[in-house]
C-alpha positions as a printed Julia matrix, in Angstrom:
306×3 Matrix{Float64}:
   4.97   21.88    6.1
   2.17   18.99    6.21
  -1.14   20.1     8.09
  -3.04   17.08    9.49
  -6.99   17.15    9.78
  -8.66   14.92   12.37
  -8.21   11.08   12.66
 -11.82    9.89   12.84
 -12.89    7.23   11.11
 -16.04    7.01    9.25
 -18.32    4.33    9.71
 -17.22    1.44    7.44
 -19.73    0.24    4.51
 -19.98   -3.75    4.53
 -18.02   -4.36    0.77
 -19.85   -7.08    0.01
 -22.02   -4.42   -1.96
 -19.49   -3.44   -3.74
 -19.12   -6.54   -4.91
 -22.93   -6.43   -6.81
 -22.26   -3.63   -8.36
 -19.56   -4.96  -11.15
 -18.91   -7.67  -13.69
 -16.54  -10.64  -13.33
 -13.41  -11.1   -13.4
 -10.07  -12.19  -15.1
  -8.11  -13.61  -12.57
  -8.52  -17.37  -10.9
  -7.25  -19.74   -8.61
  -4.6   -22.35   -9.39
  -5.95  -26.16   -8.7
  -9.37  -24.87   -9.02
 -10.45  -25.48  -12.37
  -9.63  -22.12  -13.17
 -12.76  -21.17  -11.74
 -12.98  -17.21  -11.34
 -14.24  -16.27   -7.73
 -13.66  -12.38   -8.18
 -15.77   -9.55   -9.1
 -13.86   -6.65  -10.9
 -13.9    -2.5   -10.22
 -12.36    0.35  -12.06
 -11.01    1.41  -15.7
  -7.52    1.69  -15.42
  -4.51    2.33  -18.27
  -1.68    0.79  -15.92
  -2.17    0.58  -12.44
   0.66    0.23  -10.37
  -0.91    0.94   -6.46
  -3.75    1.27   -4.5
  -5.17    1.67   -1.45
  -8.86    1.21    0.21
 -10.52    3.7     2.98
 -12.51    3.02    5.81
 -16.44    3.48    4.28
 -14.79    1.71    0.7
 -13.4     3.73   -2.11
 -10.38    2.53   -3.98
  -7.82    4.93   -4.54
  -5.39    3.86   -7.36
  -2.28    4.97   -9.2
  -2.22    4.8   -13.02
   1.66    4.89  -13.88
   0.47    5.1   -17.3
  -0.83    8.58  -16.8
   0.6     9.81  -13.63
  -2.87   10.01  -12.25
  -4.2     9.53   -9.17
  -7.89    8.0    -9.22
 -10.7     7.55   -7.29
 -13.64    4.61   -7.38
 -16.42    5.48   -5.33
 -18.49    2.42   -4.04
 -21.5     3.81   -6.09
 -19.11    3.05   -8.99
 -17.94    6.38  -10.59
 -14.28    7.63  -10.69
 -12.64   10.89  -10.13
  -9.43   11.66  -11.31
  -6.66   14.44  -10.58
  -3.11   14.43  -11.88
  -0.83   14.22  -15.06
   2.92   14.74  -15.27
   4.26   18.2   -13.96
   5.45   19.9   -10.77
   2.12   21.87   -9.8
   0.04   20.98   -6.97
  -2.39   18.97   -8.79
   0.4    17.38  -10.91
   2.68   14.33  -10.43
   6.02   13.23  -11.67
   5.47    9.34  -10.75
   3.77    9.1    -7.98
   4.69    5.37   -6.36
   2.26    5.27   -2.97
  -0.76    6.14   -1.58
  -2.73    5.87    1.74
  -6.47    7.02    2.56
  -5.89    6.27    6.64
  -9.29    7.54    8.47
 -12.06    8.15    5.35
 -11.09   12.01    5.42
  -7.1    12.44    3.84
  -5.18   10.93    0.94
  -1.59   10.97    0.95
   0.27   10.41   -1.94
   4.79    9.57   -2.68
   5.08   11.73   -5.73
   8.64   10.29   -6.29
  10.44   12.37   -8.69
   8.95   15.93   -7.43
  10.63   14.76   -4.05
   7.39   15.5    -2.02
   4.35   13.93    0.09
   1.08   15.65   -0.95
  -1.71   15.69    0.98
  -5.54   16.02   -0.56
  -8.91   15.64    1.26
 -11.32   12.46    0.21
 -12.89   14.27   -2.6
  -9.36   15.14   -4.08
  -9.04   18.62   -3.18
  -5.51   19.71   -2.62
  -4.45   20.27    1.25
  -0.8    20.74    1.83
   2.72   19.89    0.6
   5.66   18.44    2.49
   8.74   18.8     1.14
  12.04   18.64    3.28
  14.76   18.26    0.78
  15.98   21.32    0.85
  16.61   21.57    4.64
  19.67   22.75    5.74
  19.54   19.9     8.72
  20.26   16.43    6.46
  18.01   14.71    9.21
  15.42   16.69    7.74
  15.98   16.04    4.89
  14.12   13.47    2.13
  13.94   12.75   -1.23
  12.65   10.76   -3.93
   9.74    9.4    -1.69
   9.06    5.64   -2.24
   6.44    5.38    0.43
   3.92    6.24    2.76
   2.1     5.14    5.93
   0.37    6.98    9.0
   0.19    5.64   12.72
  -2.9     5.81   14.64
  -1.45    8.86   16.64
  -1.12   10.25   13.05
   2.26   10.64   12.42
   3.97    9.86    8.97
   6.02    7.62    8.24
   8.1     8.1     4.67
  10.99    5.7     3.18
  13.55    8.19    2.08
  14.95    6.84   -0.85
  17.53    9.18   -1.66
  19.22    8.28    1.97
  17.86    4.67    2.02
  15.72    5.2     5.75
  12.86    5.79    7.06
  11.66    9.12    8.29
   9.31    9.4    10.7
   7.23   13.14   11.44
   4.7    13.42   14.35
   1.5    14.74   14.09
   2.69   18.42   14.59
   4.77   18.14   11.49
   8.36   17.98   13.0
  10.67   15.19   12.12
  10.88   13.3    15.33
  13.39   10.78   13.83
  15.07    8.78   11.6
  15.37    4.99   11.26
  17.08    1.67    9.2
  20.04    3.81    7.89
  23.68    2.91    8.14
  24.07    2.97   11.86
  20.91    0.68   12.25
  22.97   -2.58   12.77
  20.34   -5.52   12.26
  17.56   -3.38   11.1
  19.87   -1.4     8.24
  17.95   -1.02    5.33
  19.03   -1.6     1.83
  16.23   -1.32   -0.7
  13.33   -0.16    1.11
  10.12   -0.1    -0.83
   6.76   -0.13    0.74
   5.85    1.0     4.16
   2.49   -0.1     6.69
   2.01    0.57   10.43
  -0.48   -1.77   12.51
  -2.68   -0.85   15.12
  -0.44   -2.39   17.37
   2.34    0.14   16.98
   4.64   -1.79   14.88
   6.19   -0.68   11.31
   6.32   -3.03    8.72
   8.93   -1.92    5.72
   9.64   -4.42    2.71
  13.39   -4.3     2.35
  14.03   -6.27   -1.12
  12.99  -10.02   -0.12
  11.99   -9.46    3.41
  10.2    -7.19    5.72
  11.79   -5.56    8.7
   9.67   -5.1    11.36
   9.93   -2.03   14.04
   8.47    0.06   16.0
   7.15    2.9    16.76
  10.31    5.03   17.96
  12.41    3.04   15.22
  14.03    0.37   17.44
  14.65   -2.76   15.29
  12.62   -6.18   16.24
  12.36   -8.83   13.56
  12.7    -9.91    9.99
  10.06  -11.99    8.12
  12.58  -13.38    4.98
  15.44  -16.06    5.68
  13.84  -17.96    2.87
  10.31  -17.64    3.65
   9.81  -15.27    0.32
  10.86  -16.37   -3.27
   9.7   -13.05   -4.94
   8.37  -10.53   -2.78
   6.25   -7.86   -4.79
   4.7    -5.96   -2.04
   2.26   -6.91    1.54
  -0.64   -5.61    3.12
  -1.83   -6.05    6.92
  -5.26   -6.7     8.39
  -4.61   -5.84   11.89
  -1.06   -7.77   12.43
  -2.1   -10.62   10.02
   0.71   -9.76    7.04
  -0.3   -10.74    3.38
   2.5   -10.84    1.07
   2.47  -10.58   -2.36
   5.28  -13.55   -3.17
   5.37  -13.62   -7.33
   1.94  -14.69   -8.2
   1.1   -16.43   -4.97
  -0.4   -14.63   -1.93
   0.89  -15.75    1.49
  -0.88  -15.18    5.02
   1.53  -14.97    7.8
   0.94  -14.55   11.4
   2.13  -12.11   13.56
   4.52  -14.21   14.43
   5.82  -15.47   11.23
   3.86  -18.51   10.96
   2.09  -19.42    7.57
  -1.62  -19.39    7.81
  -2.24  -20.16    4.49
  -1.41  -19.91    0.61
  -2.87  -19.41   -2.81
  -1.76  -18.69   -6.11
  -3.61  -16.61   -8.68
  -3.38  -17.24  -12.2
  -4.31  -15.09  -15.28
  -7.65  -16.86  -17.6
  -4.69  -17.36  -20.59
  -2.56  -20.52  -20.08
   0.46  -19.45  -19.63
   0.57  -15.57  -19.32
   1.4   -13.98  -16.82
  -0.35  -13.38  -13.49
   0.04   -9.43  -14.07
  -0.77   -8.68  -10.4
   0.33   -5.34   -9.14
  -0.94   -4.78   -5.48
  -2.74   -6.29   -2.74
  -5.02   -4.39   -0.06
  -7.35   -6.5     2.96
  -9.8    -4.92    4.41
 -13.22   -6.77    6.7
 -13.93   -9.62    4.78
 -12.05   -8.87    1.49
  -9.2    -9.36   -0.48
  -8.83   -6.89   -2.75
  -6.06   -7.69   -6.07
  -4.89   -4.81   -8.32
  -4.52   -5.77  -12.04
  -3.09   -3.49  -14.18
  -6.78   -2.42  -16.0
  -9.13   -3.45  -12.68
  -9.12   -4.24   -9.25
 -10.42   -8.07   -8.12
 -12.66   -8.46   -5.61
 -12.41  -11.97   -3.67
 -14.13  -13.29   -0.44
 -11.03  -13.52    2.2
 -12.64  -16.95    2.77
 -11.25  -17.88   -0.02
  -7.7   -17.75    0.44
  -8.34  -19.9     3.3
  -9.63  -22.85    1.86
  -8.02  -25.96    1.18
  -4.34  -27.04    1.83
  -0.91  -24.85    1.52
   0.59  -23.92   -1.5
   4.5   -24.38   -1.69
């Protein structure tokens, strides 16, 4: 089973010098002349997801490689992986969190697992349940990842469509949003995200059912509100949504904050956006070669977008 180190944070490094260390970007806002606002970070061959830790570093997966990699705010990457079954090795990995600065988690889908590595990459631990004669236990084909701030895991089992959640002493404690879930059923869980206020976030197709922390259904942000849901990030309980090329900030309680859409410097391409992380001031986009840097100011200015 999963060990679990310490859930410290480290002290967080403002990112607004990350932003001096890199070139521009490729990425702009509709209505705005096309004028870029973004510094870039990263060499990738096709990023798919990412995630940002407390002091800074990006943590991204190249589905073009099976690789996990690292960007260090001083600007150098790391990088472990490649396809195979072996500790260091991935058979598409599809989510990653780096919670408190010290552990990265990582949904290796196909090898039916959650590994576990410290910040510089080293292998931890394993978890791996499917083979458990209790099907309670049991998961497979991993599609994502999240931690609580008591540190337990939270995994969306995508073999049993649910979400399994396993306390910080590495026991299942539950399971939730499978068939006898009634309003919160899920049906095509994707990505999963906990806030600090104890509530679990899952994107379920064109919506995001909300719970919380002992699996007990209590809203739905959808009904409409999404055209194409990609994927979401939260900043405390502030949700940004990913909604085709256009990123949406929604309250807490479901009320729009604010809109913009991103387009791509060729007229008419395609916005190629992949993920979306928030973190302090920034608003950090994943393309599939580099990851954008913008001022969160920025999505805040002007009028809505429809």
């Amino acid at each position: 089973m999963l060990e679990r180190g310490g859930l410290a944070c480290l002290e967080n490094i403002f990112l607004t010098a990350i932003a001096a260390l890199f070139i521009s970007g490729d990425c702009c806002f509709a209505g705005d002349n096309q004028k870029d606002l973004s510094t870039t970070v990263g060499k990738f061959q096709n990023a798919a997801v990412f995630t940002v830790d407390p002091p800074g570093n990006f943590f991204v997966i190249d589905a073009g490689t099976n690789e996990v990699v690292k960007c260090e705010i001083t600007g150098k990457q790391h990088t472990i992986g490649g396809y195979g079954w072996t500790d260091l090795a991935f058979d598409r990995p599809v989510d990653l969190i780096a919670p408190n600065g010290l552990d990265l988690y990582v949904a290796d889908y196909g090898n039916h697992r959650i590994q576990r590595f410290d910040r510089n990459l080293n292998f931890v631990s394993t978890l791996y349940t499917r083979d458990d004669d209790d099907p309670d236990q049991r998961f497979g084909y991993p599609r994502s990842v999240a931690m609580d701030r008591f540190g337990a895991l939270y995994i969306v089992d995508g073999e049993n469509t649910r979400v399994l959640k396993i306390d910080a002493s590495n026991v299942v404690e539950r399971n939730f949003g499978g068939q006898e879930a009634g309003k919160g059923r899920l049906h095509s869980p994707s990505r999963i995200r906990v806030t600090p206020g104890d509530l679990v976030y899952v994107q379920d197709g064109n919506s995001i059912v909300v719970f919380d922390v002992f699996g007990n259904y209590v809203r739905t942000f959808g009904d409409g509100l999404f055209g194409d849901l990609q994927t979401f990030s939260l900043d405390g309980s502030t949700l940004y949504v990913l909604d085709s090329c256009t990123v949406r900030i929604i309250s807490d309680k479901g009320e729009m904050m604010s809109s913009r859409t991103l387009i791509p410097d060729s007229p008419g391409g395609d916005c190629g956006i992949r993920d979306l992380a928030v973190q302090g001031k920034k608003i950090f986009i994943l393309m599939p070669q580099r990851i954008l840097i913008y001022d969160a100011s920025d999505f805040f200015e002007g009028r809505e977008e429809n």
